[in-house]
C-alpha positions in Angstrom: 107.2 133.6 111.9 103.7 134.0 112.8 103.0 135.8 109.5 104.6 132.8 107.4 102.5 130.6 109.4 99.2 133.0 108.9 99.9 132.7 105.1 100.8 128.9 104.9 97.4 128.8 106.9 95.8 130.9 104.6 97.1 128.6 101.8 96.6 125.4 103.2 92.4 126.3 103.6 92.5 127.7 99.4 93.8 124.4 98.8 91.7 122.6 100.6 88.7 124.4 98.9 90.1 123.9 95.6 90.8 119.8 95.9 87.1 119.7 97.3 85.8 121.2 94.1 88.0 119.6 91.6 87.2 116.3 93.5 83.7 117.1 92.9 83.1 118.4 89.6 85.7 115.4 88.5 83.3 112.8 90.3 80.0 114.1 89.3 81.0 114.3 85.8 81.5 110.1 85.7 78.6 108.8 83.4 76.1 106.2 85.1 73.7 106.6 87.8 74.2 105.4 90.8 70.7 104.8 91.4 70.4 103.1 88.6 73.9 100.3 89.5 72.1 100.1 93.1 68.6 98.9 91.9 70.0 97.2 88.5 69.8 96.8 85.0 65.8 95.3 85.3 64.4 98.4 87.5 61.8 100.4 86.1 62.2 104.0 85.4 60.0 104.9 88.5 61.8 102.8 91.0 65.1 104.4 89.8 63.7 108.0 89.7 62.3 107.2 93.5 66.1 106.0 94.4 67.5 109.1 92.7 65.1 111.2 95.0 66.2 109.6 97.8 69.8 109.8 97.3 69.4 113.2 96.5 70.9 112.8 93.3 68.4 114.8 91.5 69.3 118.5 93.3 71.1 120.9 91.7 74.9 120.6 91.5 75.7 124.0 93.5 73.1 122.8 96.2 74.7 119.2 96.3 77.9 120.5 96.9 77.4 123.3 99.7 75.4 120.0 101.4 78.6 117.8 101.1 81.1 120.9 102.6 78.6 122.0 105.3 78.5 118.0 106.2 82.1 117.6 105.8 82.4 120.6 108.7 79.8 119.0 111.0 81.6 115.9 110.6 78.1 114.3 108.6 79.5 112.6 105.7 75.7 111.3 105.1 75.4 107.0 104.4 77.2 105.1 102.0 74.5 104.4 98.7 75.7 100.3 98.9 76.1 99.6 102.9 73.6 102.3 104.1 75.5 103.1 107.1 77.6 106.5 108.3 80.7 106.4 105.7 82.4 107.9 108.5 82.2 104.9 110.5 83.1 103.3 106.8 85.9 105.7 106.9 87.5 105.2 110.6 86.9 101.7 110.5 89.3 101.2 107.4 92.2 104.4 109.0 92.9 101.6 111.7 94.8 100.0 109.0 96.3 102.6 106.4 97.2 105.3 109.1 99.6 102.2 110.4 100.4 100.9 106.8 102.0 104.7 105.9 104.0 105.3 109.2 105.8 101.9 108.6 106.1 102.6 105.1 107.2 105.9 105.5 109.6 105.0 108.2 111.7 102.4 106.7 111.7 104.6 103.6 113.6 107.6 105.8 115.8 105.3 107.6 116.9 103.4 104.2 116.9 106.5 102.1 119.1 108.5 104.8 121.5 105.7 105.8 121.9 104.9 102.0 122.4 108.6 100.9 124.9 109.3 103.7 127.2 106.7 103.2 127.3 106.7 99.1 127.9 110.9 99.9 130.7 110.1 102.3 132.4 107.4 100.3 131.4 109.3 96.8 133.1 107.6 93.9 133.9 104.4 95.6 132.6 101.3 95.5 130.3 101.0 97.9 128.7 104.2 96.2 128.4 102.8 93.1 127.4 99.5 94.4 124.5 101.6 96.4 123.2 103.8 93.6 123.4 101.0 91.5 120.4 99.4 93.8 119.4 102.6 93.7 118.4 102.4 89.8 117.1 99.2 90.1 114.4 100.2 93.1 113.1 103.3 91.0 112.4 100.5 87.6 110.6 98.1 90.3 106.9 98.6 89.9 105.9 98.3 93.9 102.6 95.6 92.6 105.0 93.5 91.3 107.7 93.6 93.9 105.3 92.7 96.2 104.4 89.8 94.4 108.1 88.7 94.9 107.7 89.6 98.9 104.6 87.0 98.7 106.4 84.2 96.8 109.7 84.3 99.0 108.4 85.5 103.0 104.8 83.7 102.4 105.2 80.7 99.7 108.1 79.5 100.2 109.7 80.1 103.1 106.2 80.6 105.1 107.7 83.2 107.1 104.4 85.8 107.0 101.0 85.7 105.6 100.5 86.1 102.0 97.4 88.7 102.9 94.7 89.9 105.0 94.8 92.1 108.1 95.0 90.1 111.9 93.9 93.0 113.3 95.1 94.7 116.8 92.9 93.0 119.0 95.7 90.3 119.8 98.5 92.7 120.4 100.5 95.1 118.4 103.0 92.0 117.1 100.1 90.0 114.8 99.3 93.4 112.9 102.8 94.6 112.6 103.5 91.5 110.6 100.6 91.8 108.6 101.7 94.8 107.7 105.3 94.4 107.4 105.5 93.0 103.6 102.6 95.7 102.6 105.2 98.7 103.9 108.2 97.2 102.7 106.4 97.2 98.9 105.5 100.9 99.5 109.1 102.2 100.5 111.3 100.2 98.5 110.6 102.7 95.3 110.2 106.0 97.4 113.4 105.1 99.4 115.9 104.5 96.5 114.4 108.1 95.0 115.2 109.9 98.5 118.2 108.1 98.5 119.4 109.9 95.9 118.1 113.3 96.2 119.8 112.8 99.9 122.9 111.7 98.1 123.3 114.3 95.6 121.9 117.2 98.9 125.0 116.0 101.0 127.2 116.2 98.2 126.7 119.6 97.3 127.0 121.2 101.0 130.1 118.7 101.3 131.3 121.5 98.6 130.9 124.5 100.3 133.2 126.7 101.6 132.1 126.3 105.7 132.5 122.7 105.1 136.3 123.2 104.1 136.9 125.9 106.8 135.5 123.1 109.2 138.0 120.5 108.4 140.4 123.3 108.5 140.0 124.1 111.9 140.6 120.5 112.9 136.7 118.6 112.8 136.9 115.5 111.9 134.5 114.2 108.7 132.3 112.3 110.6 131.9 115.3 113.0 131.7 117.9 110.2 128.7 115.4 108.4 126.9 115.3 111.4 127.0 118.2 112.8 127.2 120.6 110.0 126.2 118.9 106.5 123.3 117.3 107.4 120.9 120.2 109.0 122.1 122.2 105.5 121.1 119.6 103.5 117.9 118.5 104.6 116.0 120.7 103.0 115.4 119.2 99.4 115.4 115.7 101.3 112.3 117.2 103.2 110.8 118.7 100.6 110.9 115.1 98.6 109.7 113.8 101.6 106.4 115.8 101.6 106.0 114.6 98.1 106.4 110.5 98.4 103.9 110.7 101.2 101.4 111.6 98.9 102.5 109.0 96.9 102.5 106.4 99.3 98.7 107.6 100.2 97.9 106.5 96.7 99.9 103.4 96.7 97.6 101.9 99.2 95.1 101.6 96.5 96.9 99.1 94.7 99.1 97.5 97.7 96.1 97.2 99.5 94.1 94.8 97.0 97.3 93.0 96.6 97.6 91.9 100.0 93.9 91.9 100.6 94.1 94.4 103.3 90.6 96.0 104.3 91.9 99.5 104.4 91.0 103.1 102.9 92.9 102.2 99.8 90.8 99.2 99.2 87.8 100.5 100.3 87.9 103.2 97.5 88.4 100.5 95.1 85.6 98.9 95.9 83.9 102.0 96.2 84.7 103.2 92.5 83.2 99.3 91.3 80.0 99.9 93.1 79.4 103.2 91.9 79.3 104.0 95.8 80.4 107.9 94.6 79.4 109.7 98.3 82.5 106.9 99.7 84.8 107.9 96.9 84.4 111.5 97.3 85.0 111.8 101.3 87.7 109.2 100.9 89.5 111.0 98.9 89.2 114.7 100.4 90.6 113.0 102.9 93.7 111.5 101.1 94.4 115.1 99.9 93.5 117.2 103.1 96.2 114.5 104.8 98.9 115.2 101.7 98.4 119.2 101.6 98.4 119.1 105.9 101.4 116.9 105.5 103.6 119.6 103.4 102.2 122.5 105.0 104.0 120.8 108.6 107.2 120.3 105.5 106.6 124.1 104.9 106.6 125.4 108.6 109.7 122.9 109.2 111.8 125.2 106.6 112.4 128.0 109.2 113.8 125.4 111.8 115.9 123.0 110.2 117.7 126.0 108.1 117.6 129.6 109.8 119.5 131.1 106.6 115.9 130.7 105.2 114.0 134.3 105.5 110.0 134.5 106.2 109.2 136.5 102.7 111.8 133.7 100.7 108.8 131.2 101.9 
């Protein structure tokens, strides 16, 4: 185990290299100057070029970025071009919000994916699994903007239930952000949920076929027992490994979700960022989205071992 974990290690620090150049190149490669958006269209060429200076903007590309990685390793992320303060206070300020936003969202996507995927797998064929799937199909069509759109005009508009946007923040207590954040995480999940559901649904089903399964009734377990006790640890793995996967994509459904409801968090914060041309924000914000994603399924990776010991060390 500790040389799978030595090489997921291993793996998880080339990645990490690789996003940071990728993100990079990608960034730097954007026409426009940001110099030139901070001091305007009417700037002279000197003022502009003394900006540019400034900013560092006129260094060589390799020197740029070994500046950005050695800062990102001291924990220097240098000063936003459009605030002018630390973007890791930008940064931490705005994680108070998303960090929160993508726990609720990815826990109401787990607990509706699982209890949905269970049930259509132990009543497959019947109606309450066609009924289920069928809400299924219609969750993975939804567009998450414009479902939360339809949160806003039922809880918010007309029956004035929750707020239609903006962040209350946790200075009042945990309750006042929870429901600002409740429609927000409900957009997120609905989509990824009815996708796990399925994947969970179709997981079950297929270790439901296996010989164990049969020898288990045989013996005398009932099906609840055998489901709970013996399907579901086997069939957890794909179900994991889709779970890795949507939180990367609820990471970048903040982006969107975020404007729609207002909310002053990373996602919105990078939109803004990509308007004003503010490229030092964009650039840490999203190293930061994918170190959290490739962290994410390396904890997906190391879970293999546990949740299904048929799995050997060199089949990882």
């Amino acid at each position: 185990m500790s040389v799978f974990v030595l090489r997921r290690v291993l793996t998880l620090l080339a990645t990490l290299v690789g996003a940071s150049l990728i993100i990079f190149l990608v960034l730097d490669a954007l026409p426009g100057n940001a110099a030139q958006m901070l001091m305007g269209a009417d700037a002279s060429a000197d003022a502009v070029r003394a900006l540019t200076v400034k900013l560092g903007l006129d260094q060589p590309l390799a020197v740029r970025y070994l500046q950005w990685i050695r800062g990102l390793l001291s924990g220097d992320l240098g000063n936003s071009y459009v605030y002018g303060t630390p973007v890791a206070s930008l940064i931490a300020e705005r994680l108070v919000l998303t960090i929160p936003l993508a726990i609720m969202a990815m826990t109401i996507t787990v607990t509706l994916a699982l209890s949905a995927g269970i049930y259509t797998a132990a009543n497959h064929n019947k109606l309450g699994d066609v009924g289920v799937m069928s809400l299924t199909q219609v969750g993975i069509a939804l567009p998450n903007f414009w479902f939360a759109i339809l949160l806003v005009l039922l809880f918010s508009v007309r029956l004035q239930w929750l707020s239609a946007g903006g962040f209350a923040g946790w200075e009042d207590g945990i309750w006042p952000g929870f429901k600002s954040l409740l429609l927000p995480a409900i957009s997120l999940a609905v989509v990824q949920a009815a996708i796990l559901a399925r994947v969970t649904r179709s997981a079950v089903l297929e270790v439901l076929r296996e010989d164990f399964v049969r020898t288990a009734r045989a013996k005398g377990l009932g099906k609840r027992e055998v489901l709970w006790r013996h399907v579901l640890r086997n069939a957890m793995i794909p179900v994991m490994t889709v779970m890795g996967l949507q939180f990367a994509n609820l990471l970048a459904g903040t982006i969107v979700i975020e404007n729609v409801f207002y909310l002053p968090g990373l996602g919105r914060l990078i939109f803004q960022s990509i308007a004003n041309r503010d490229l030092i924000v964009v650039r840490n914000c999203v190293m930061l989205l994918a170190a959290m994603v490739v962290v994410v399924n390396f904890v997906v990776d190391v879970l293999y071992a546990f949740i299904d010991p048929r799995i050997k060390v060199h089949d990882l």
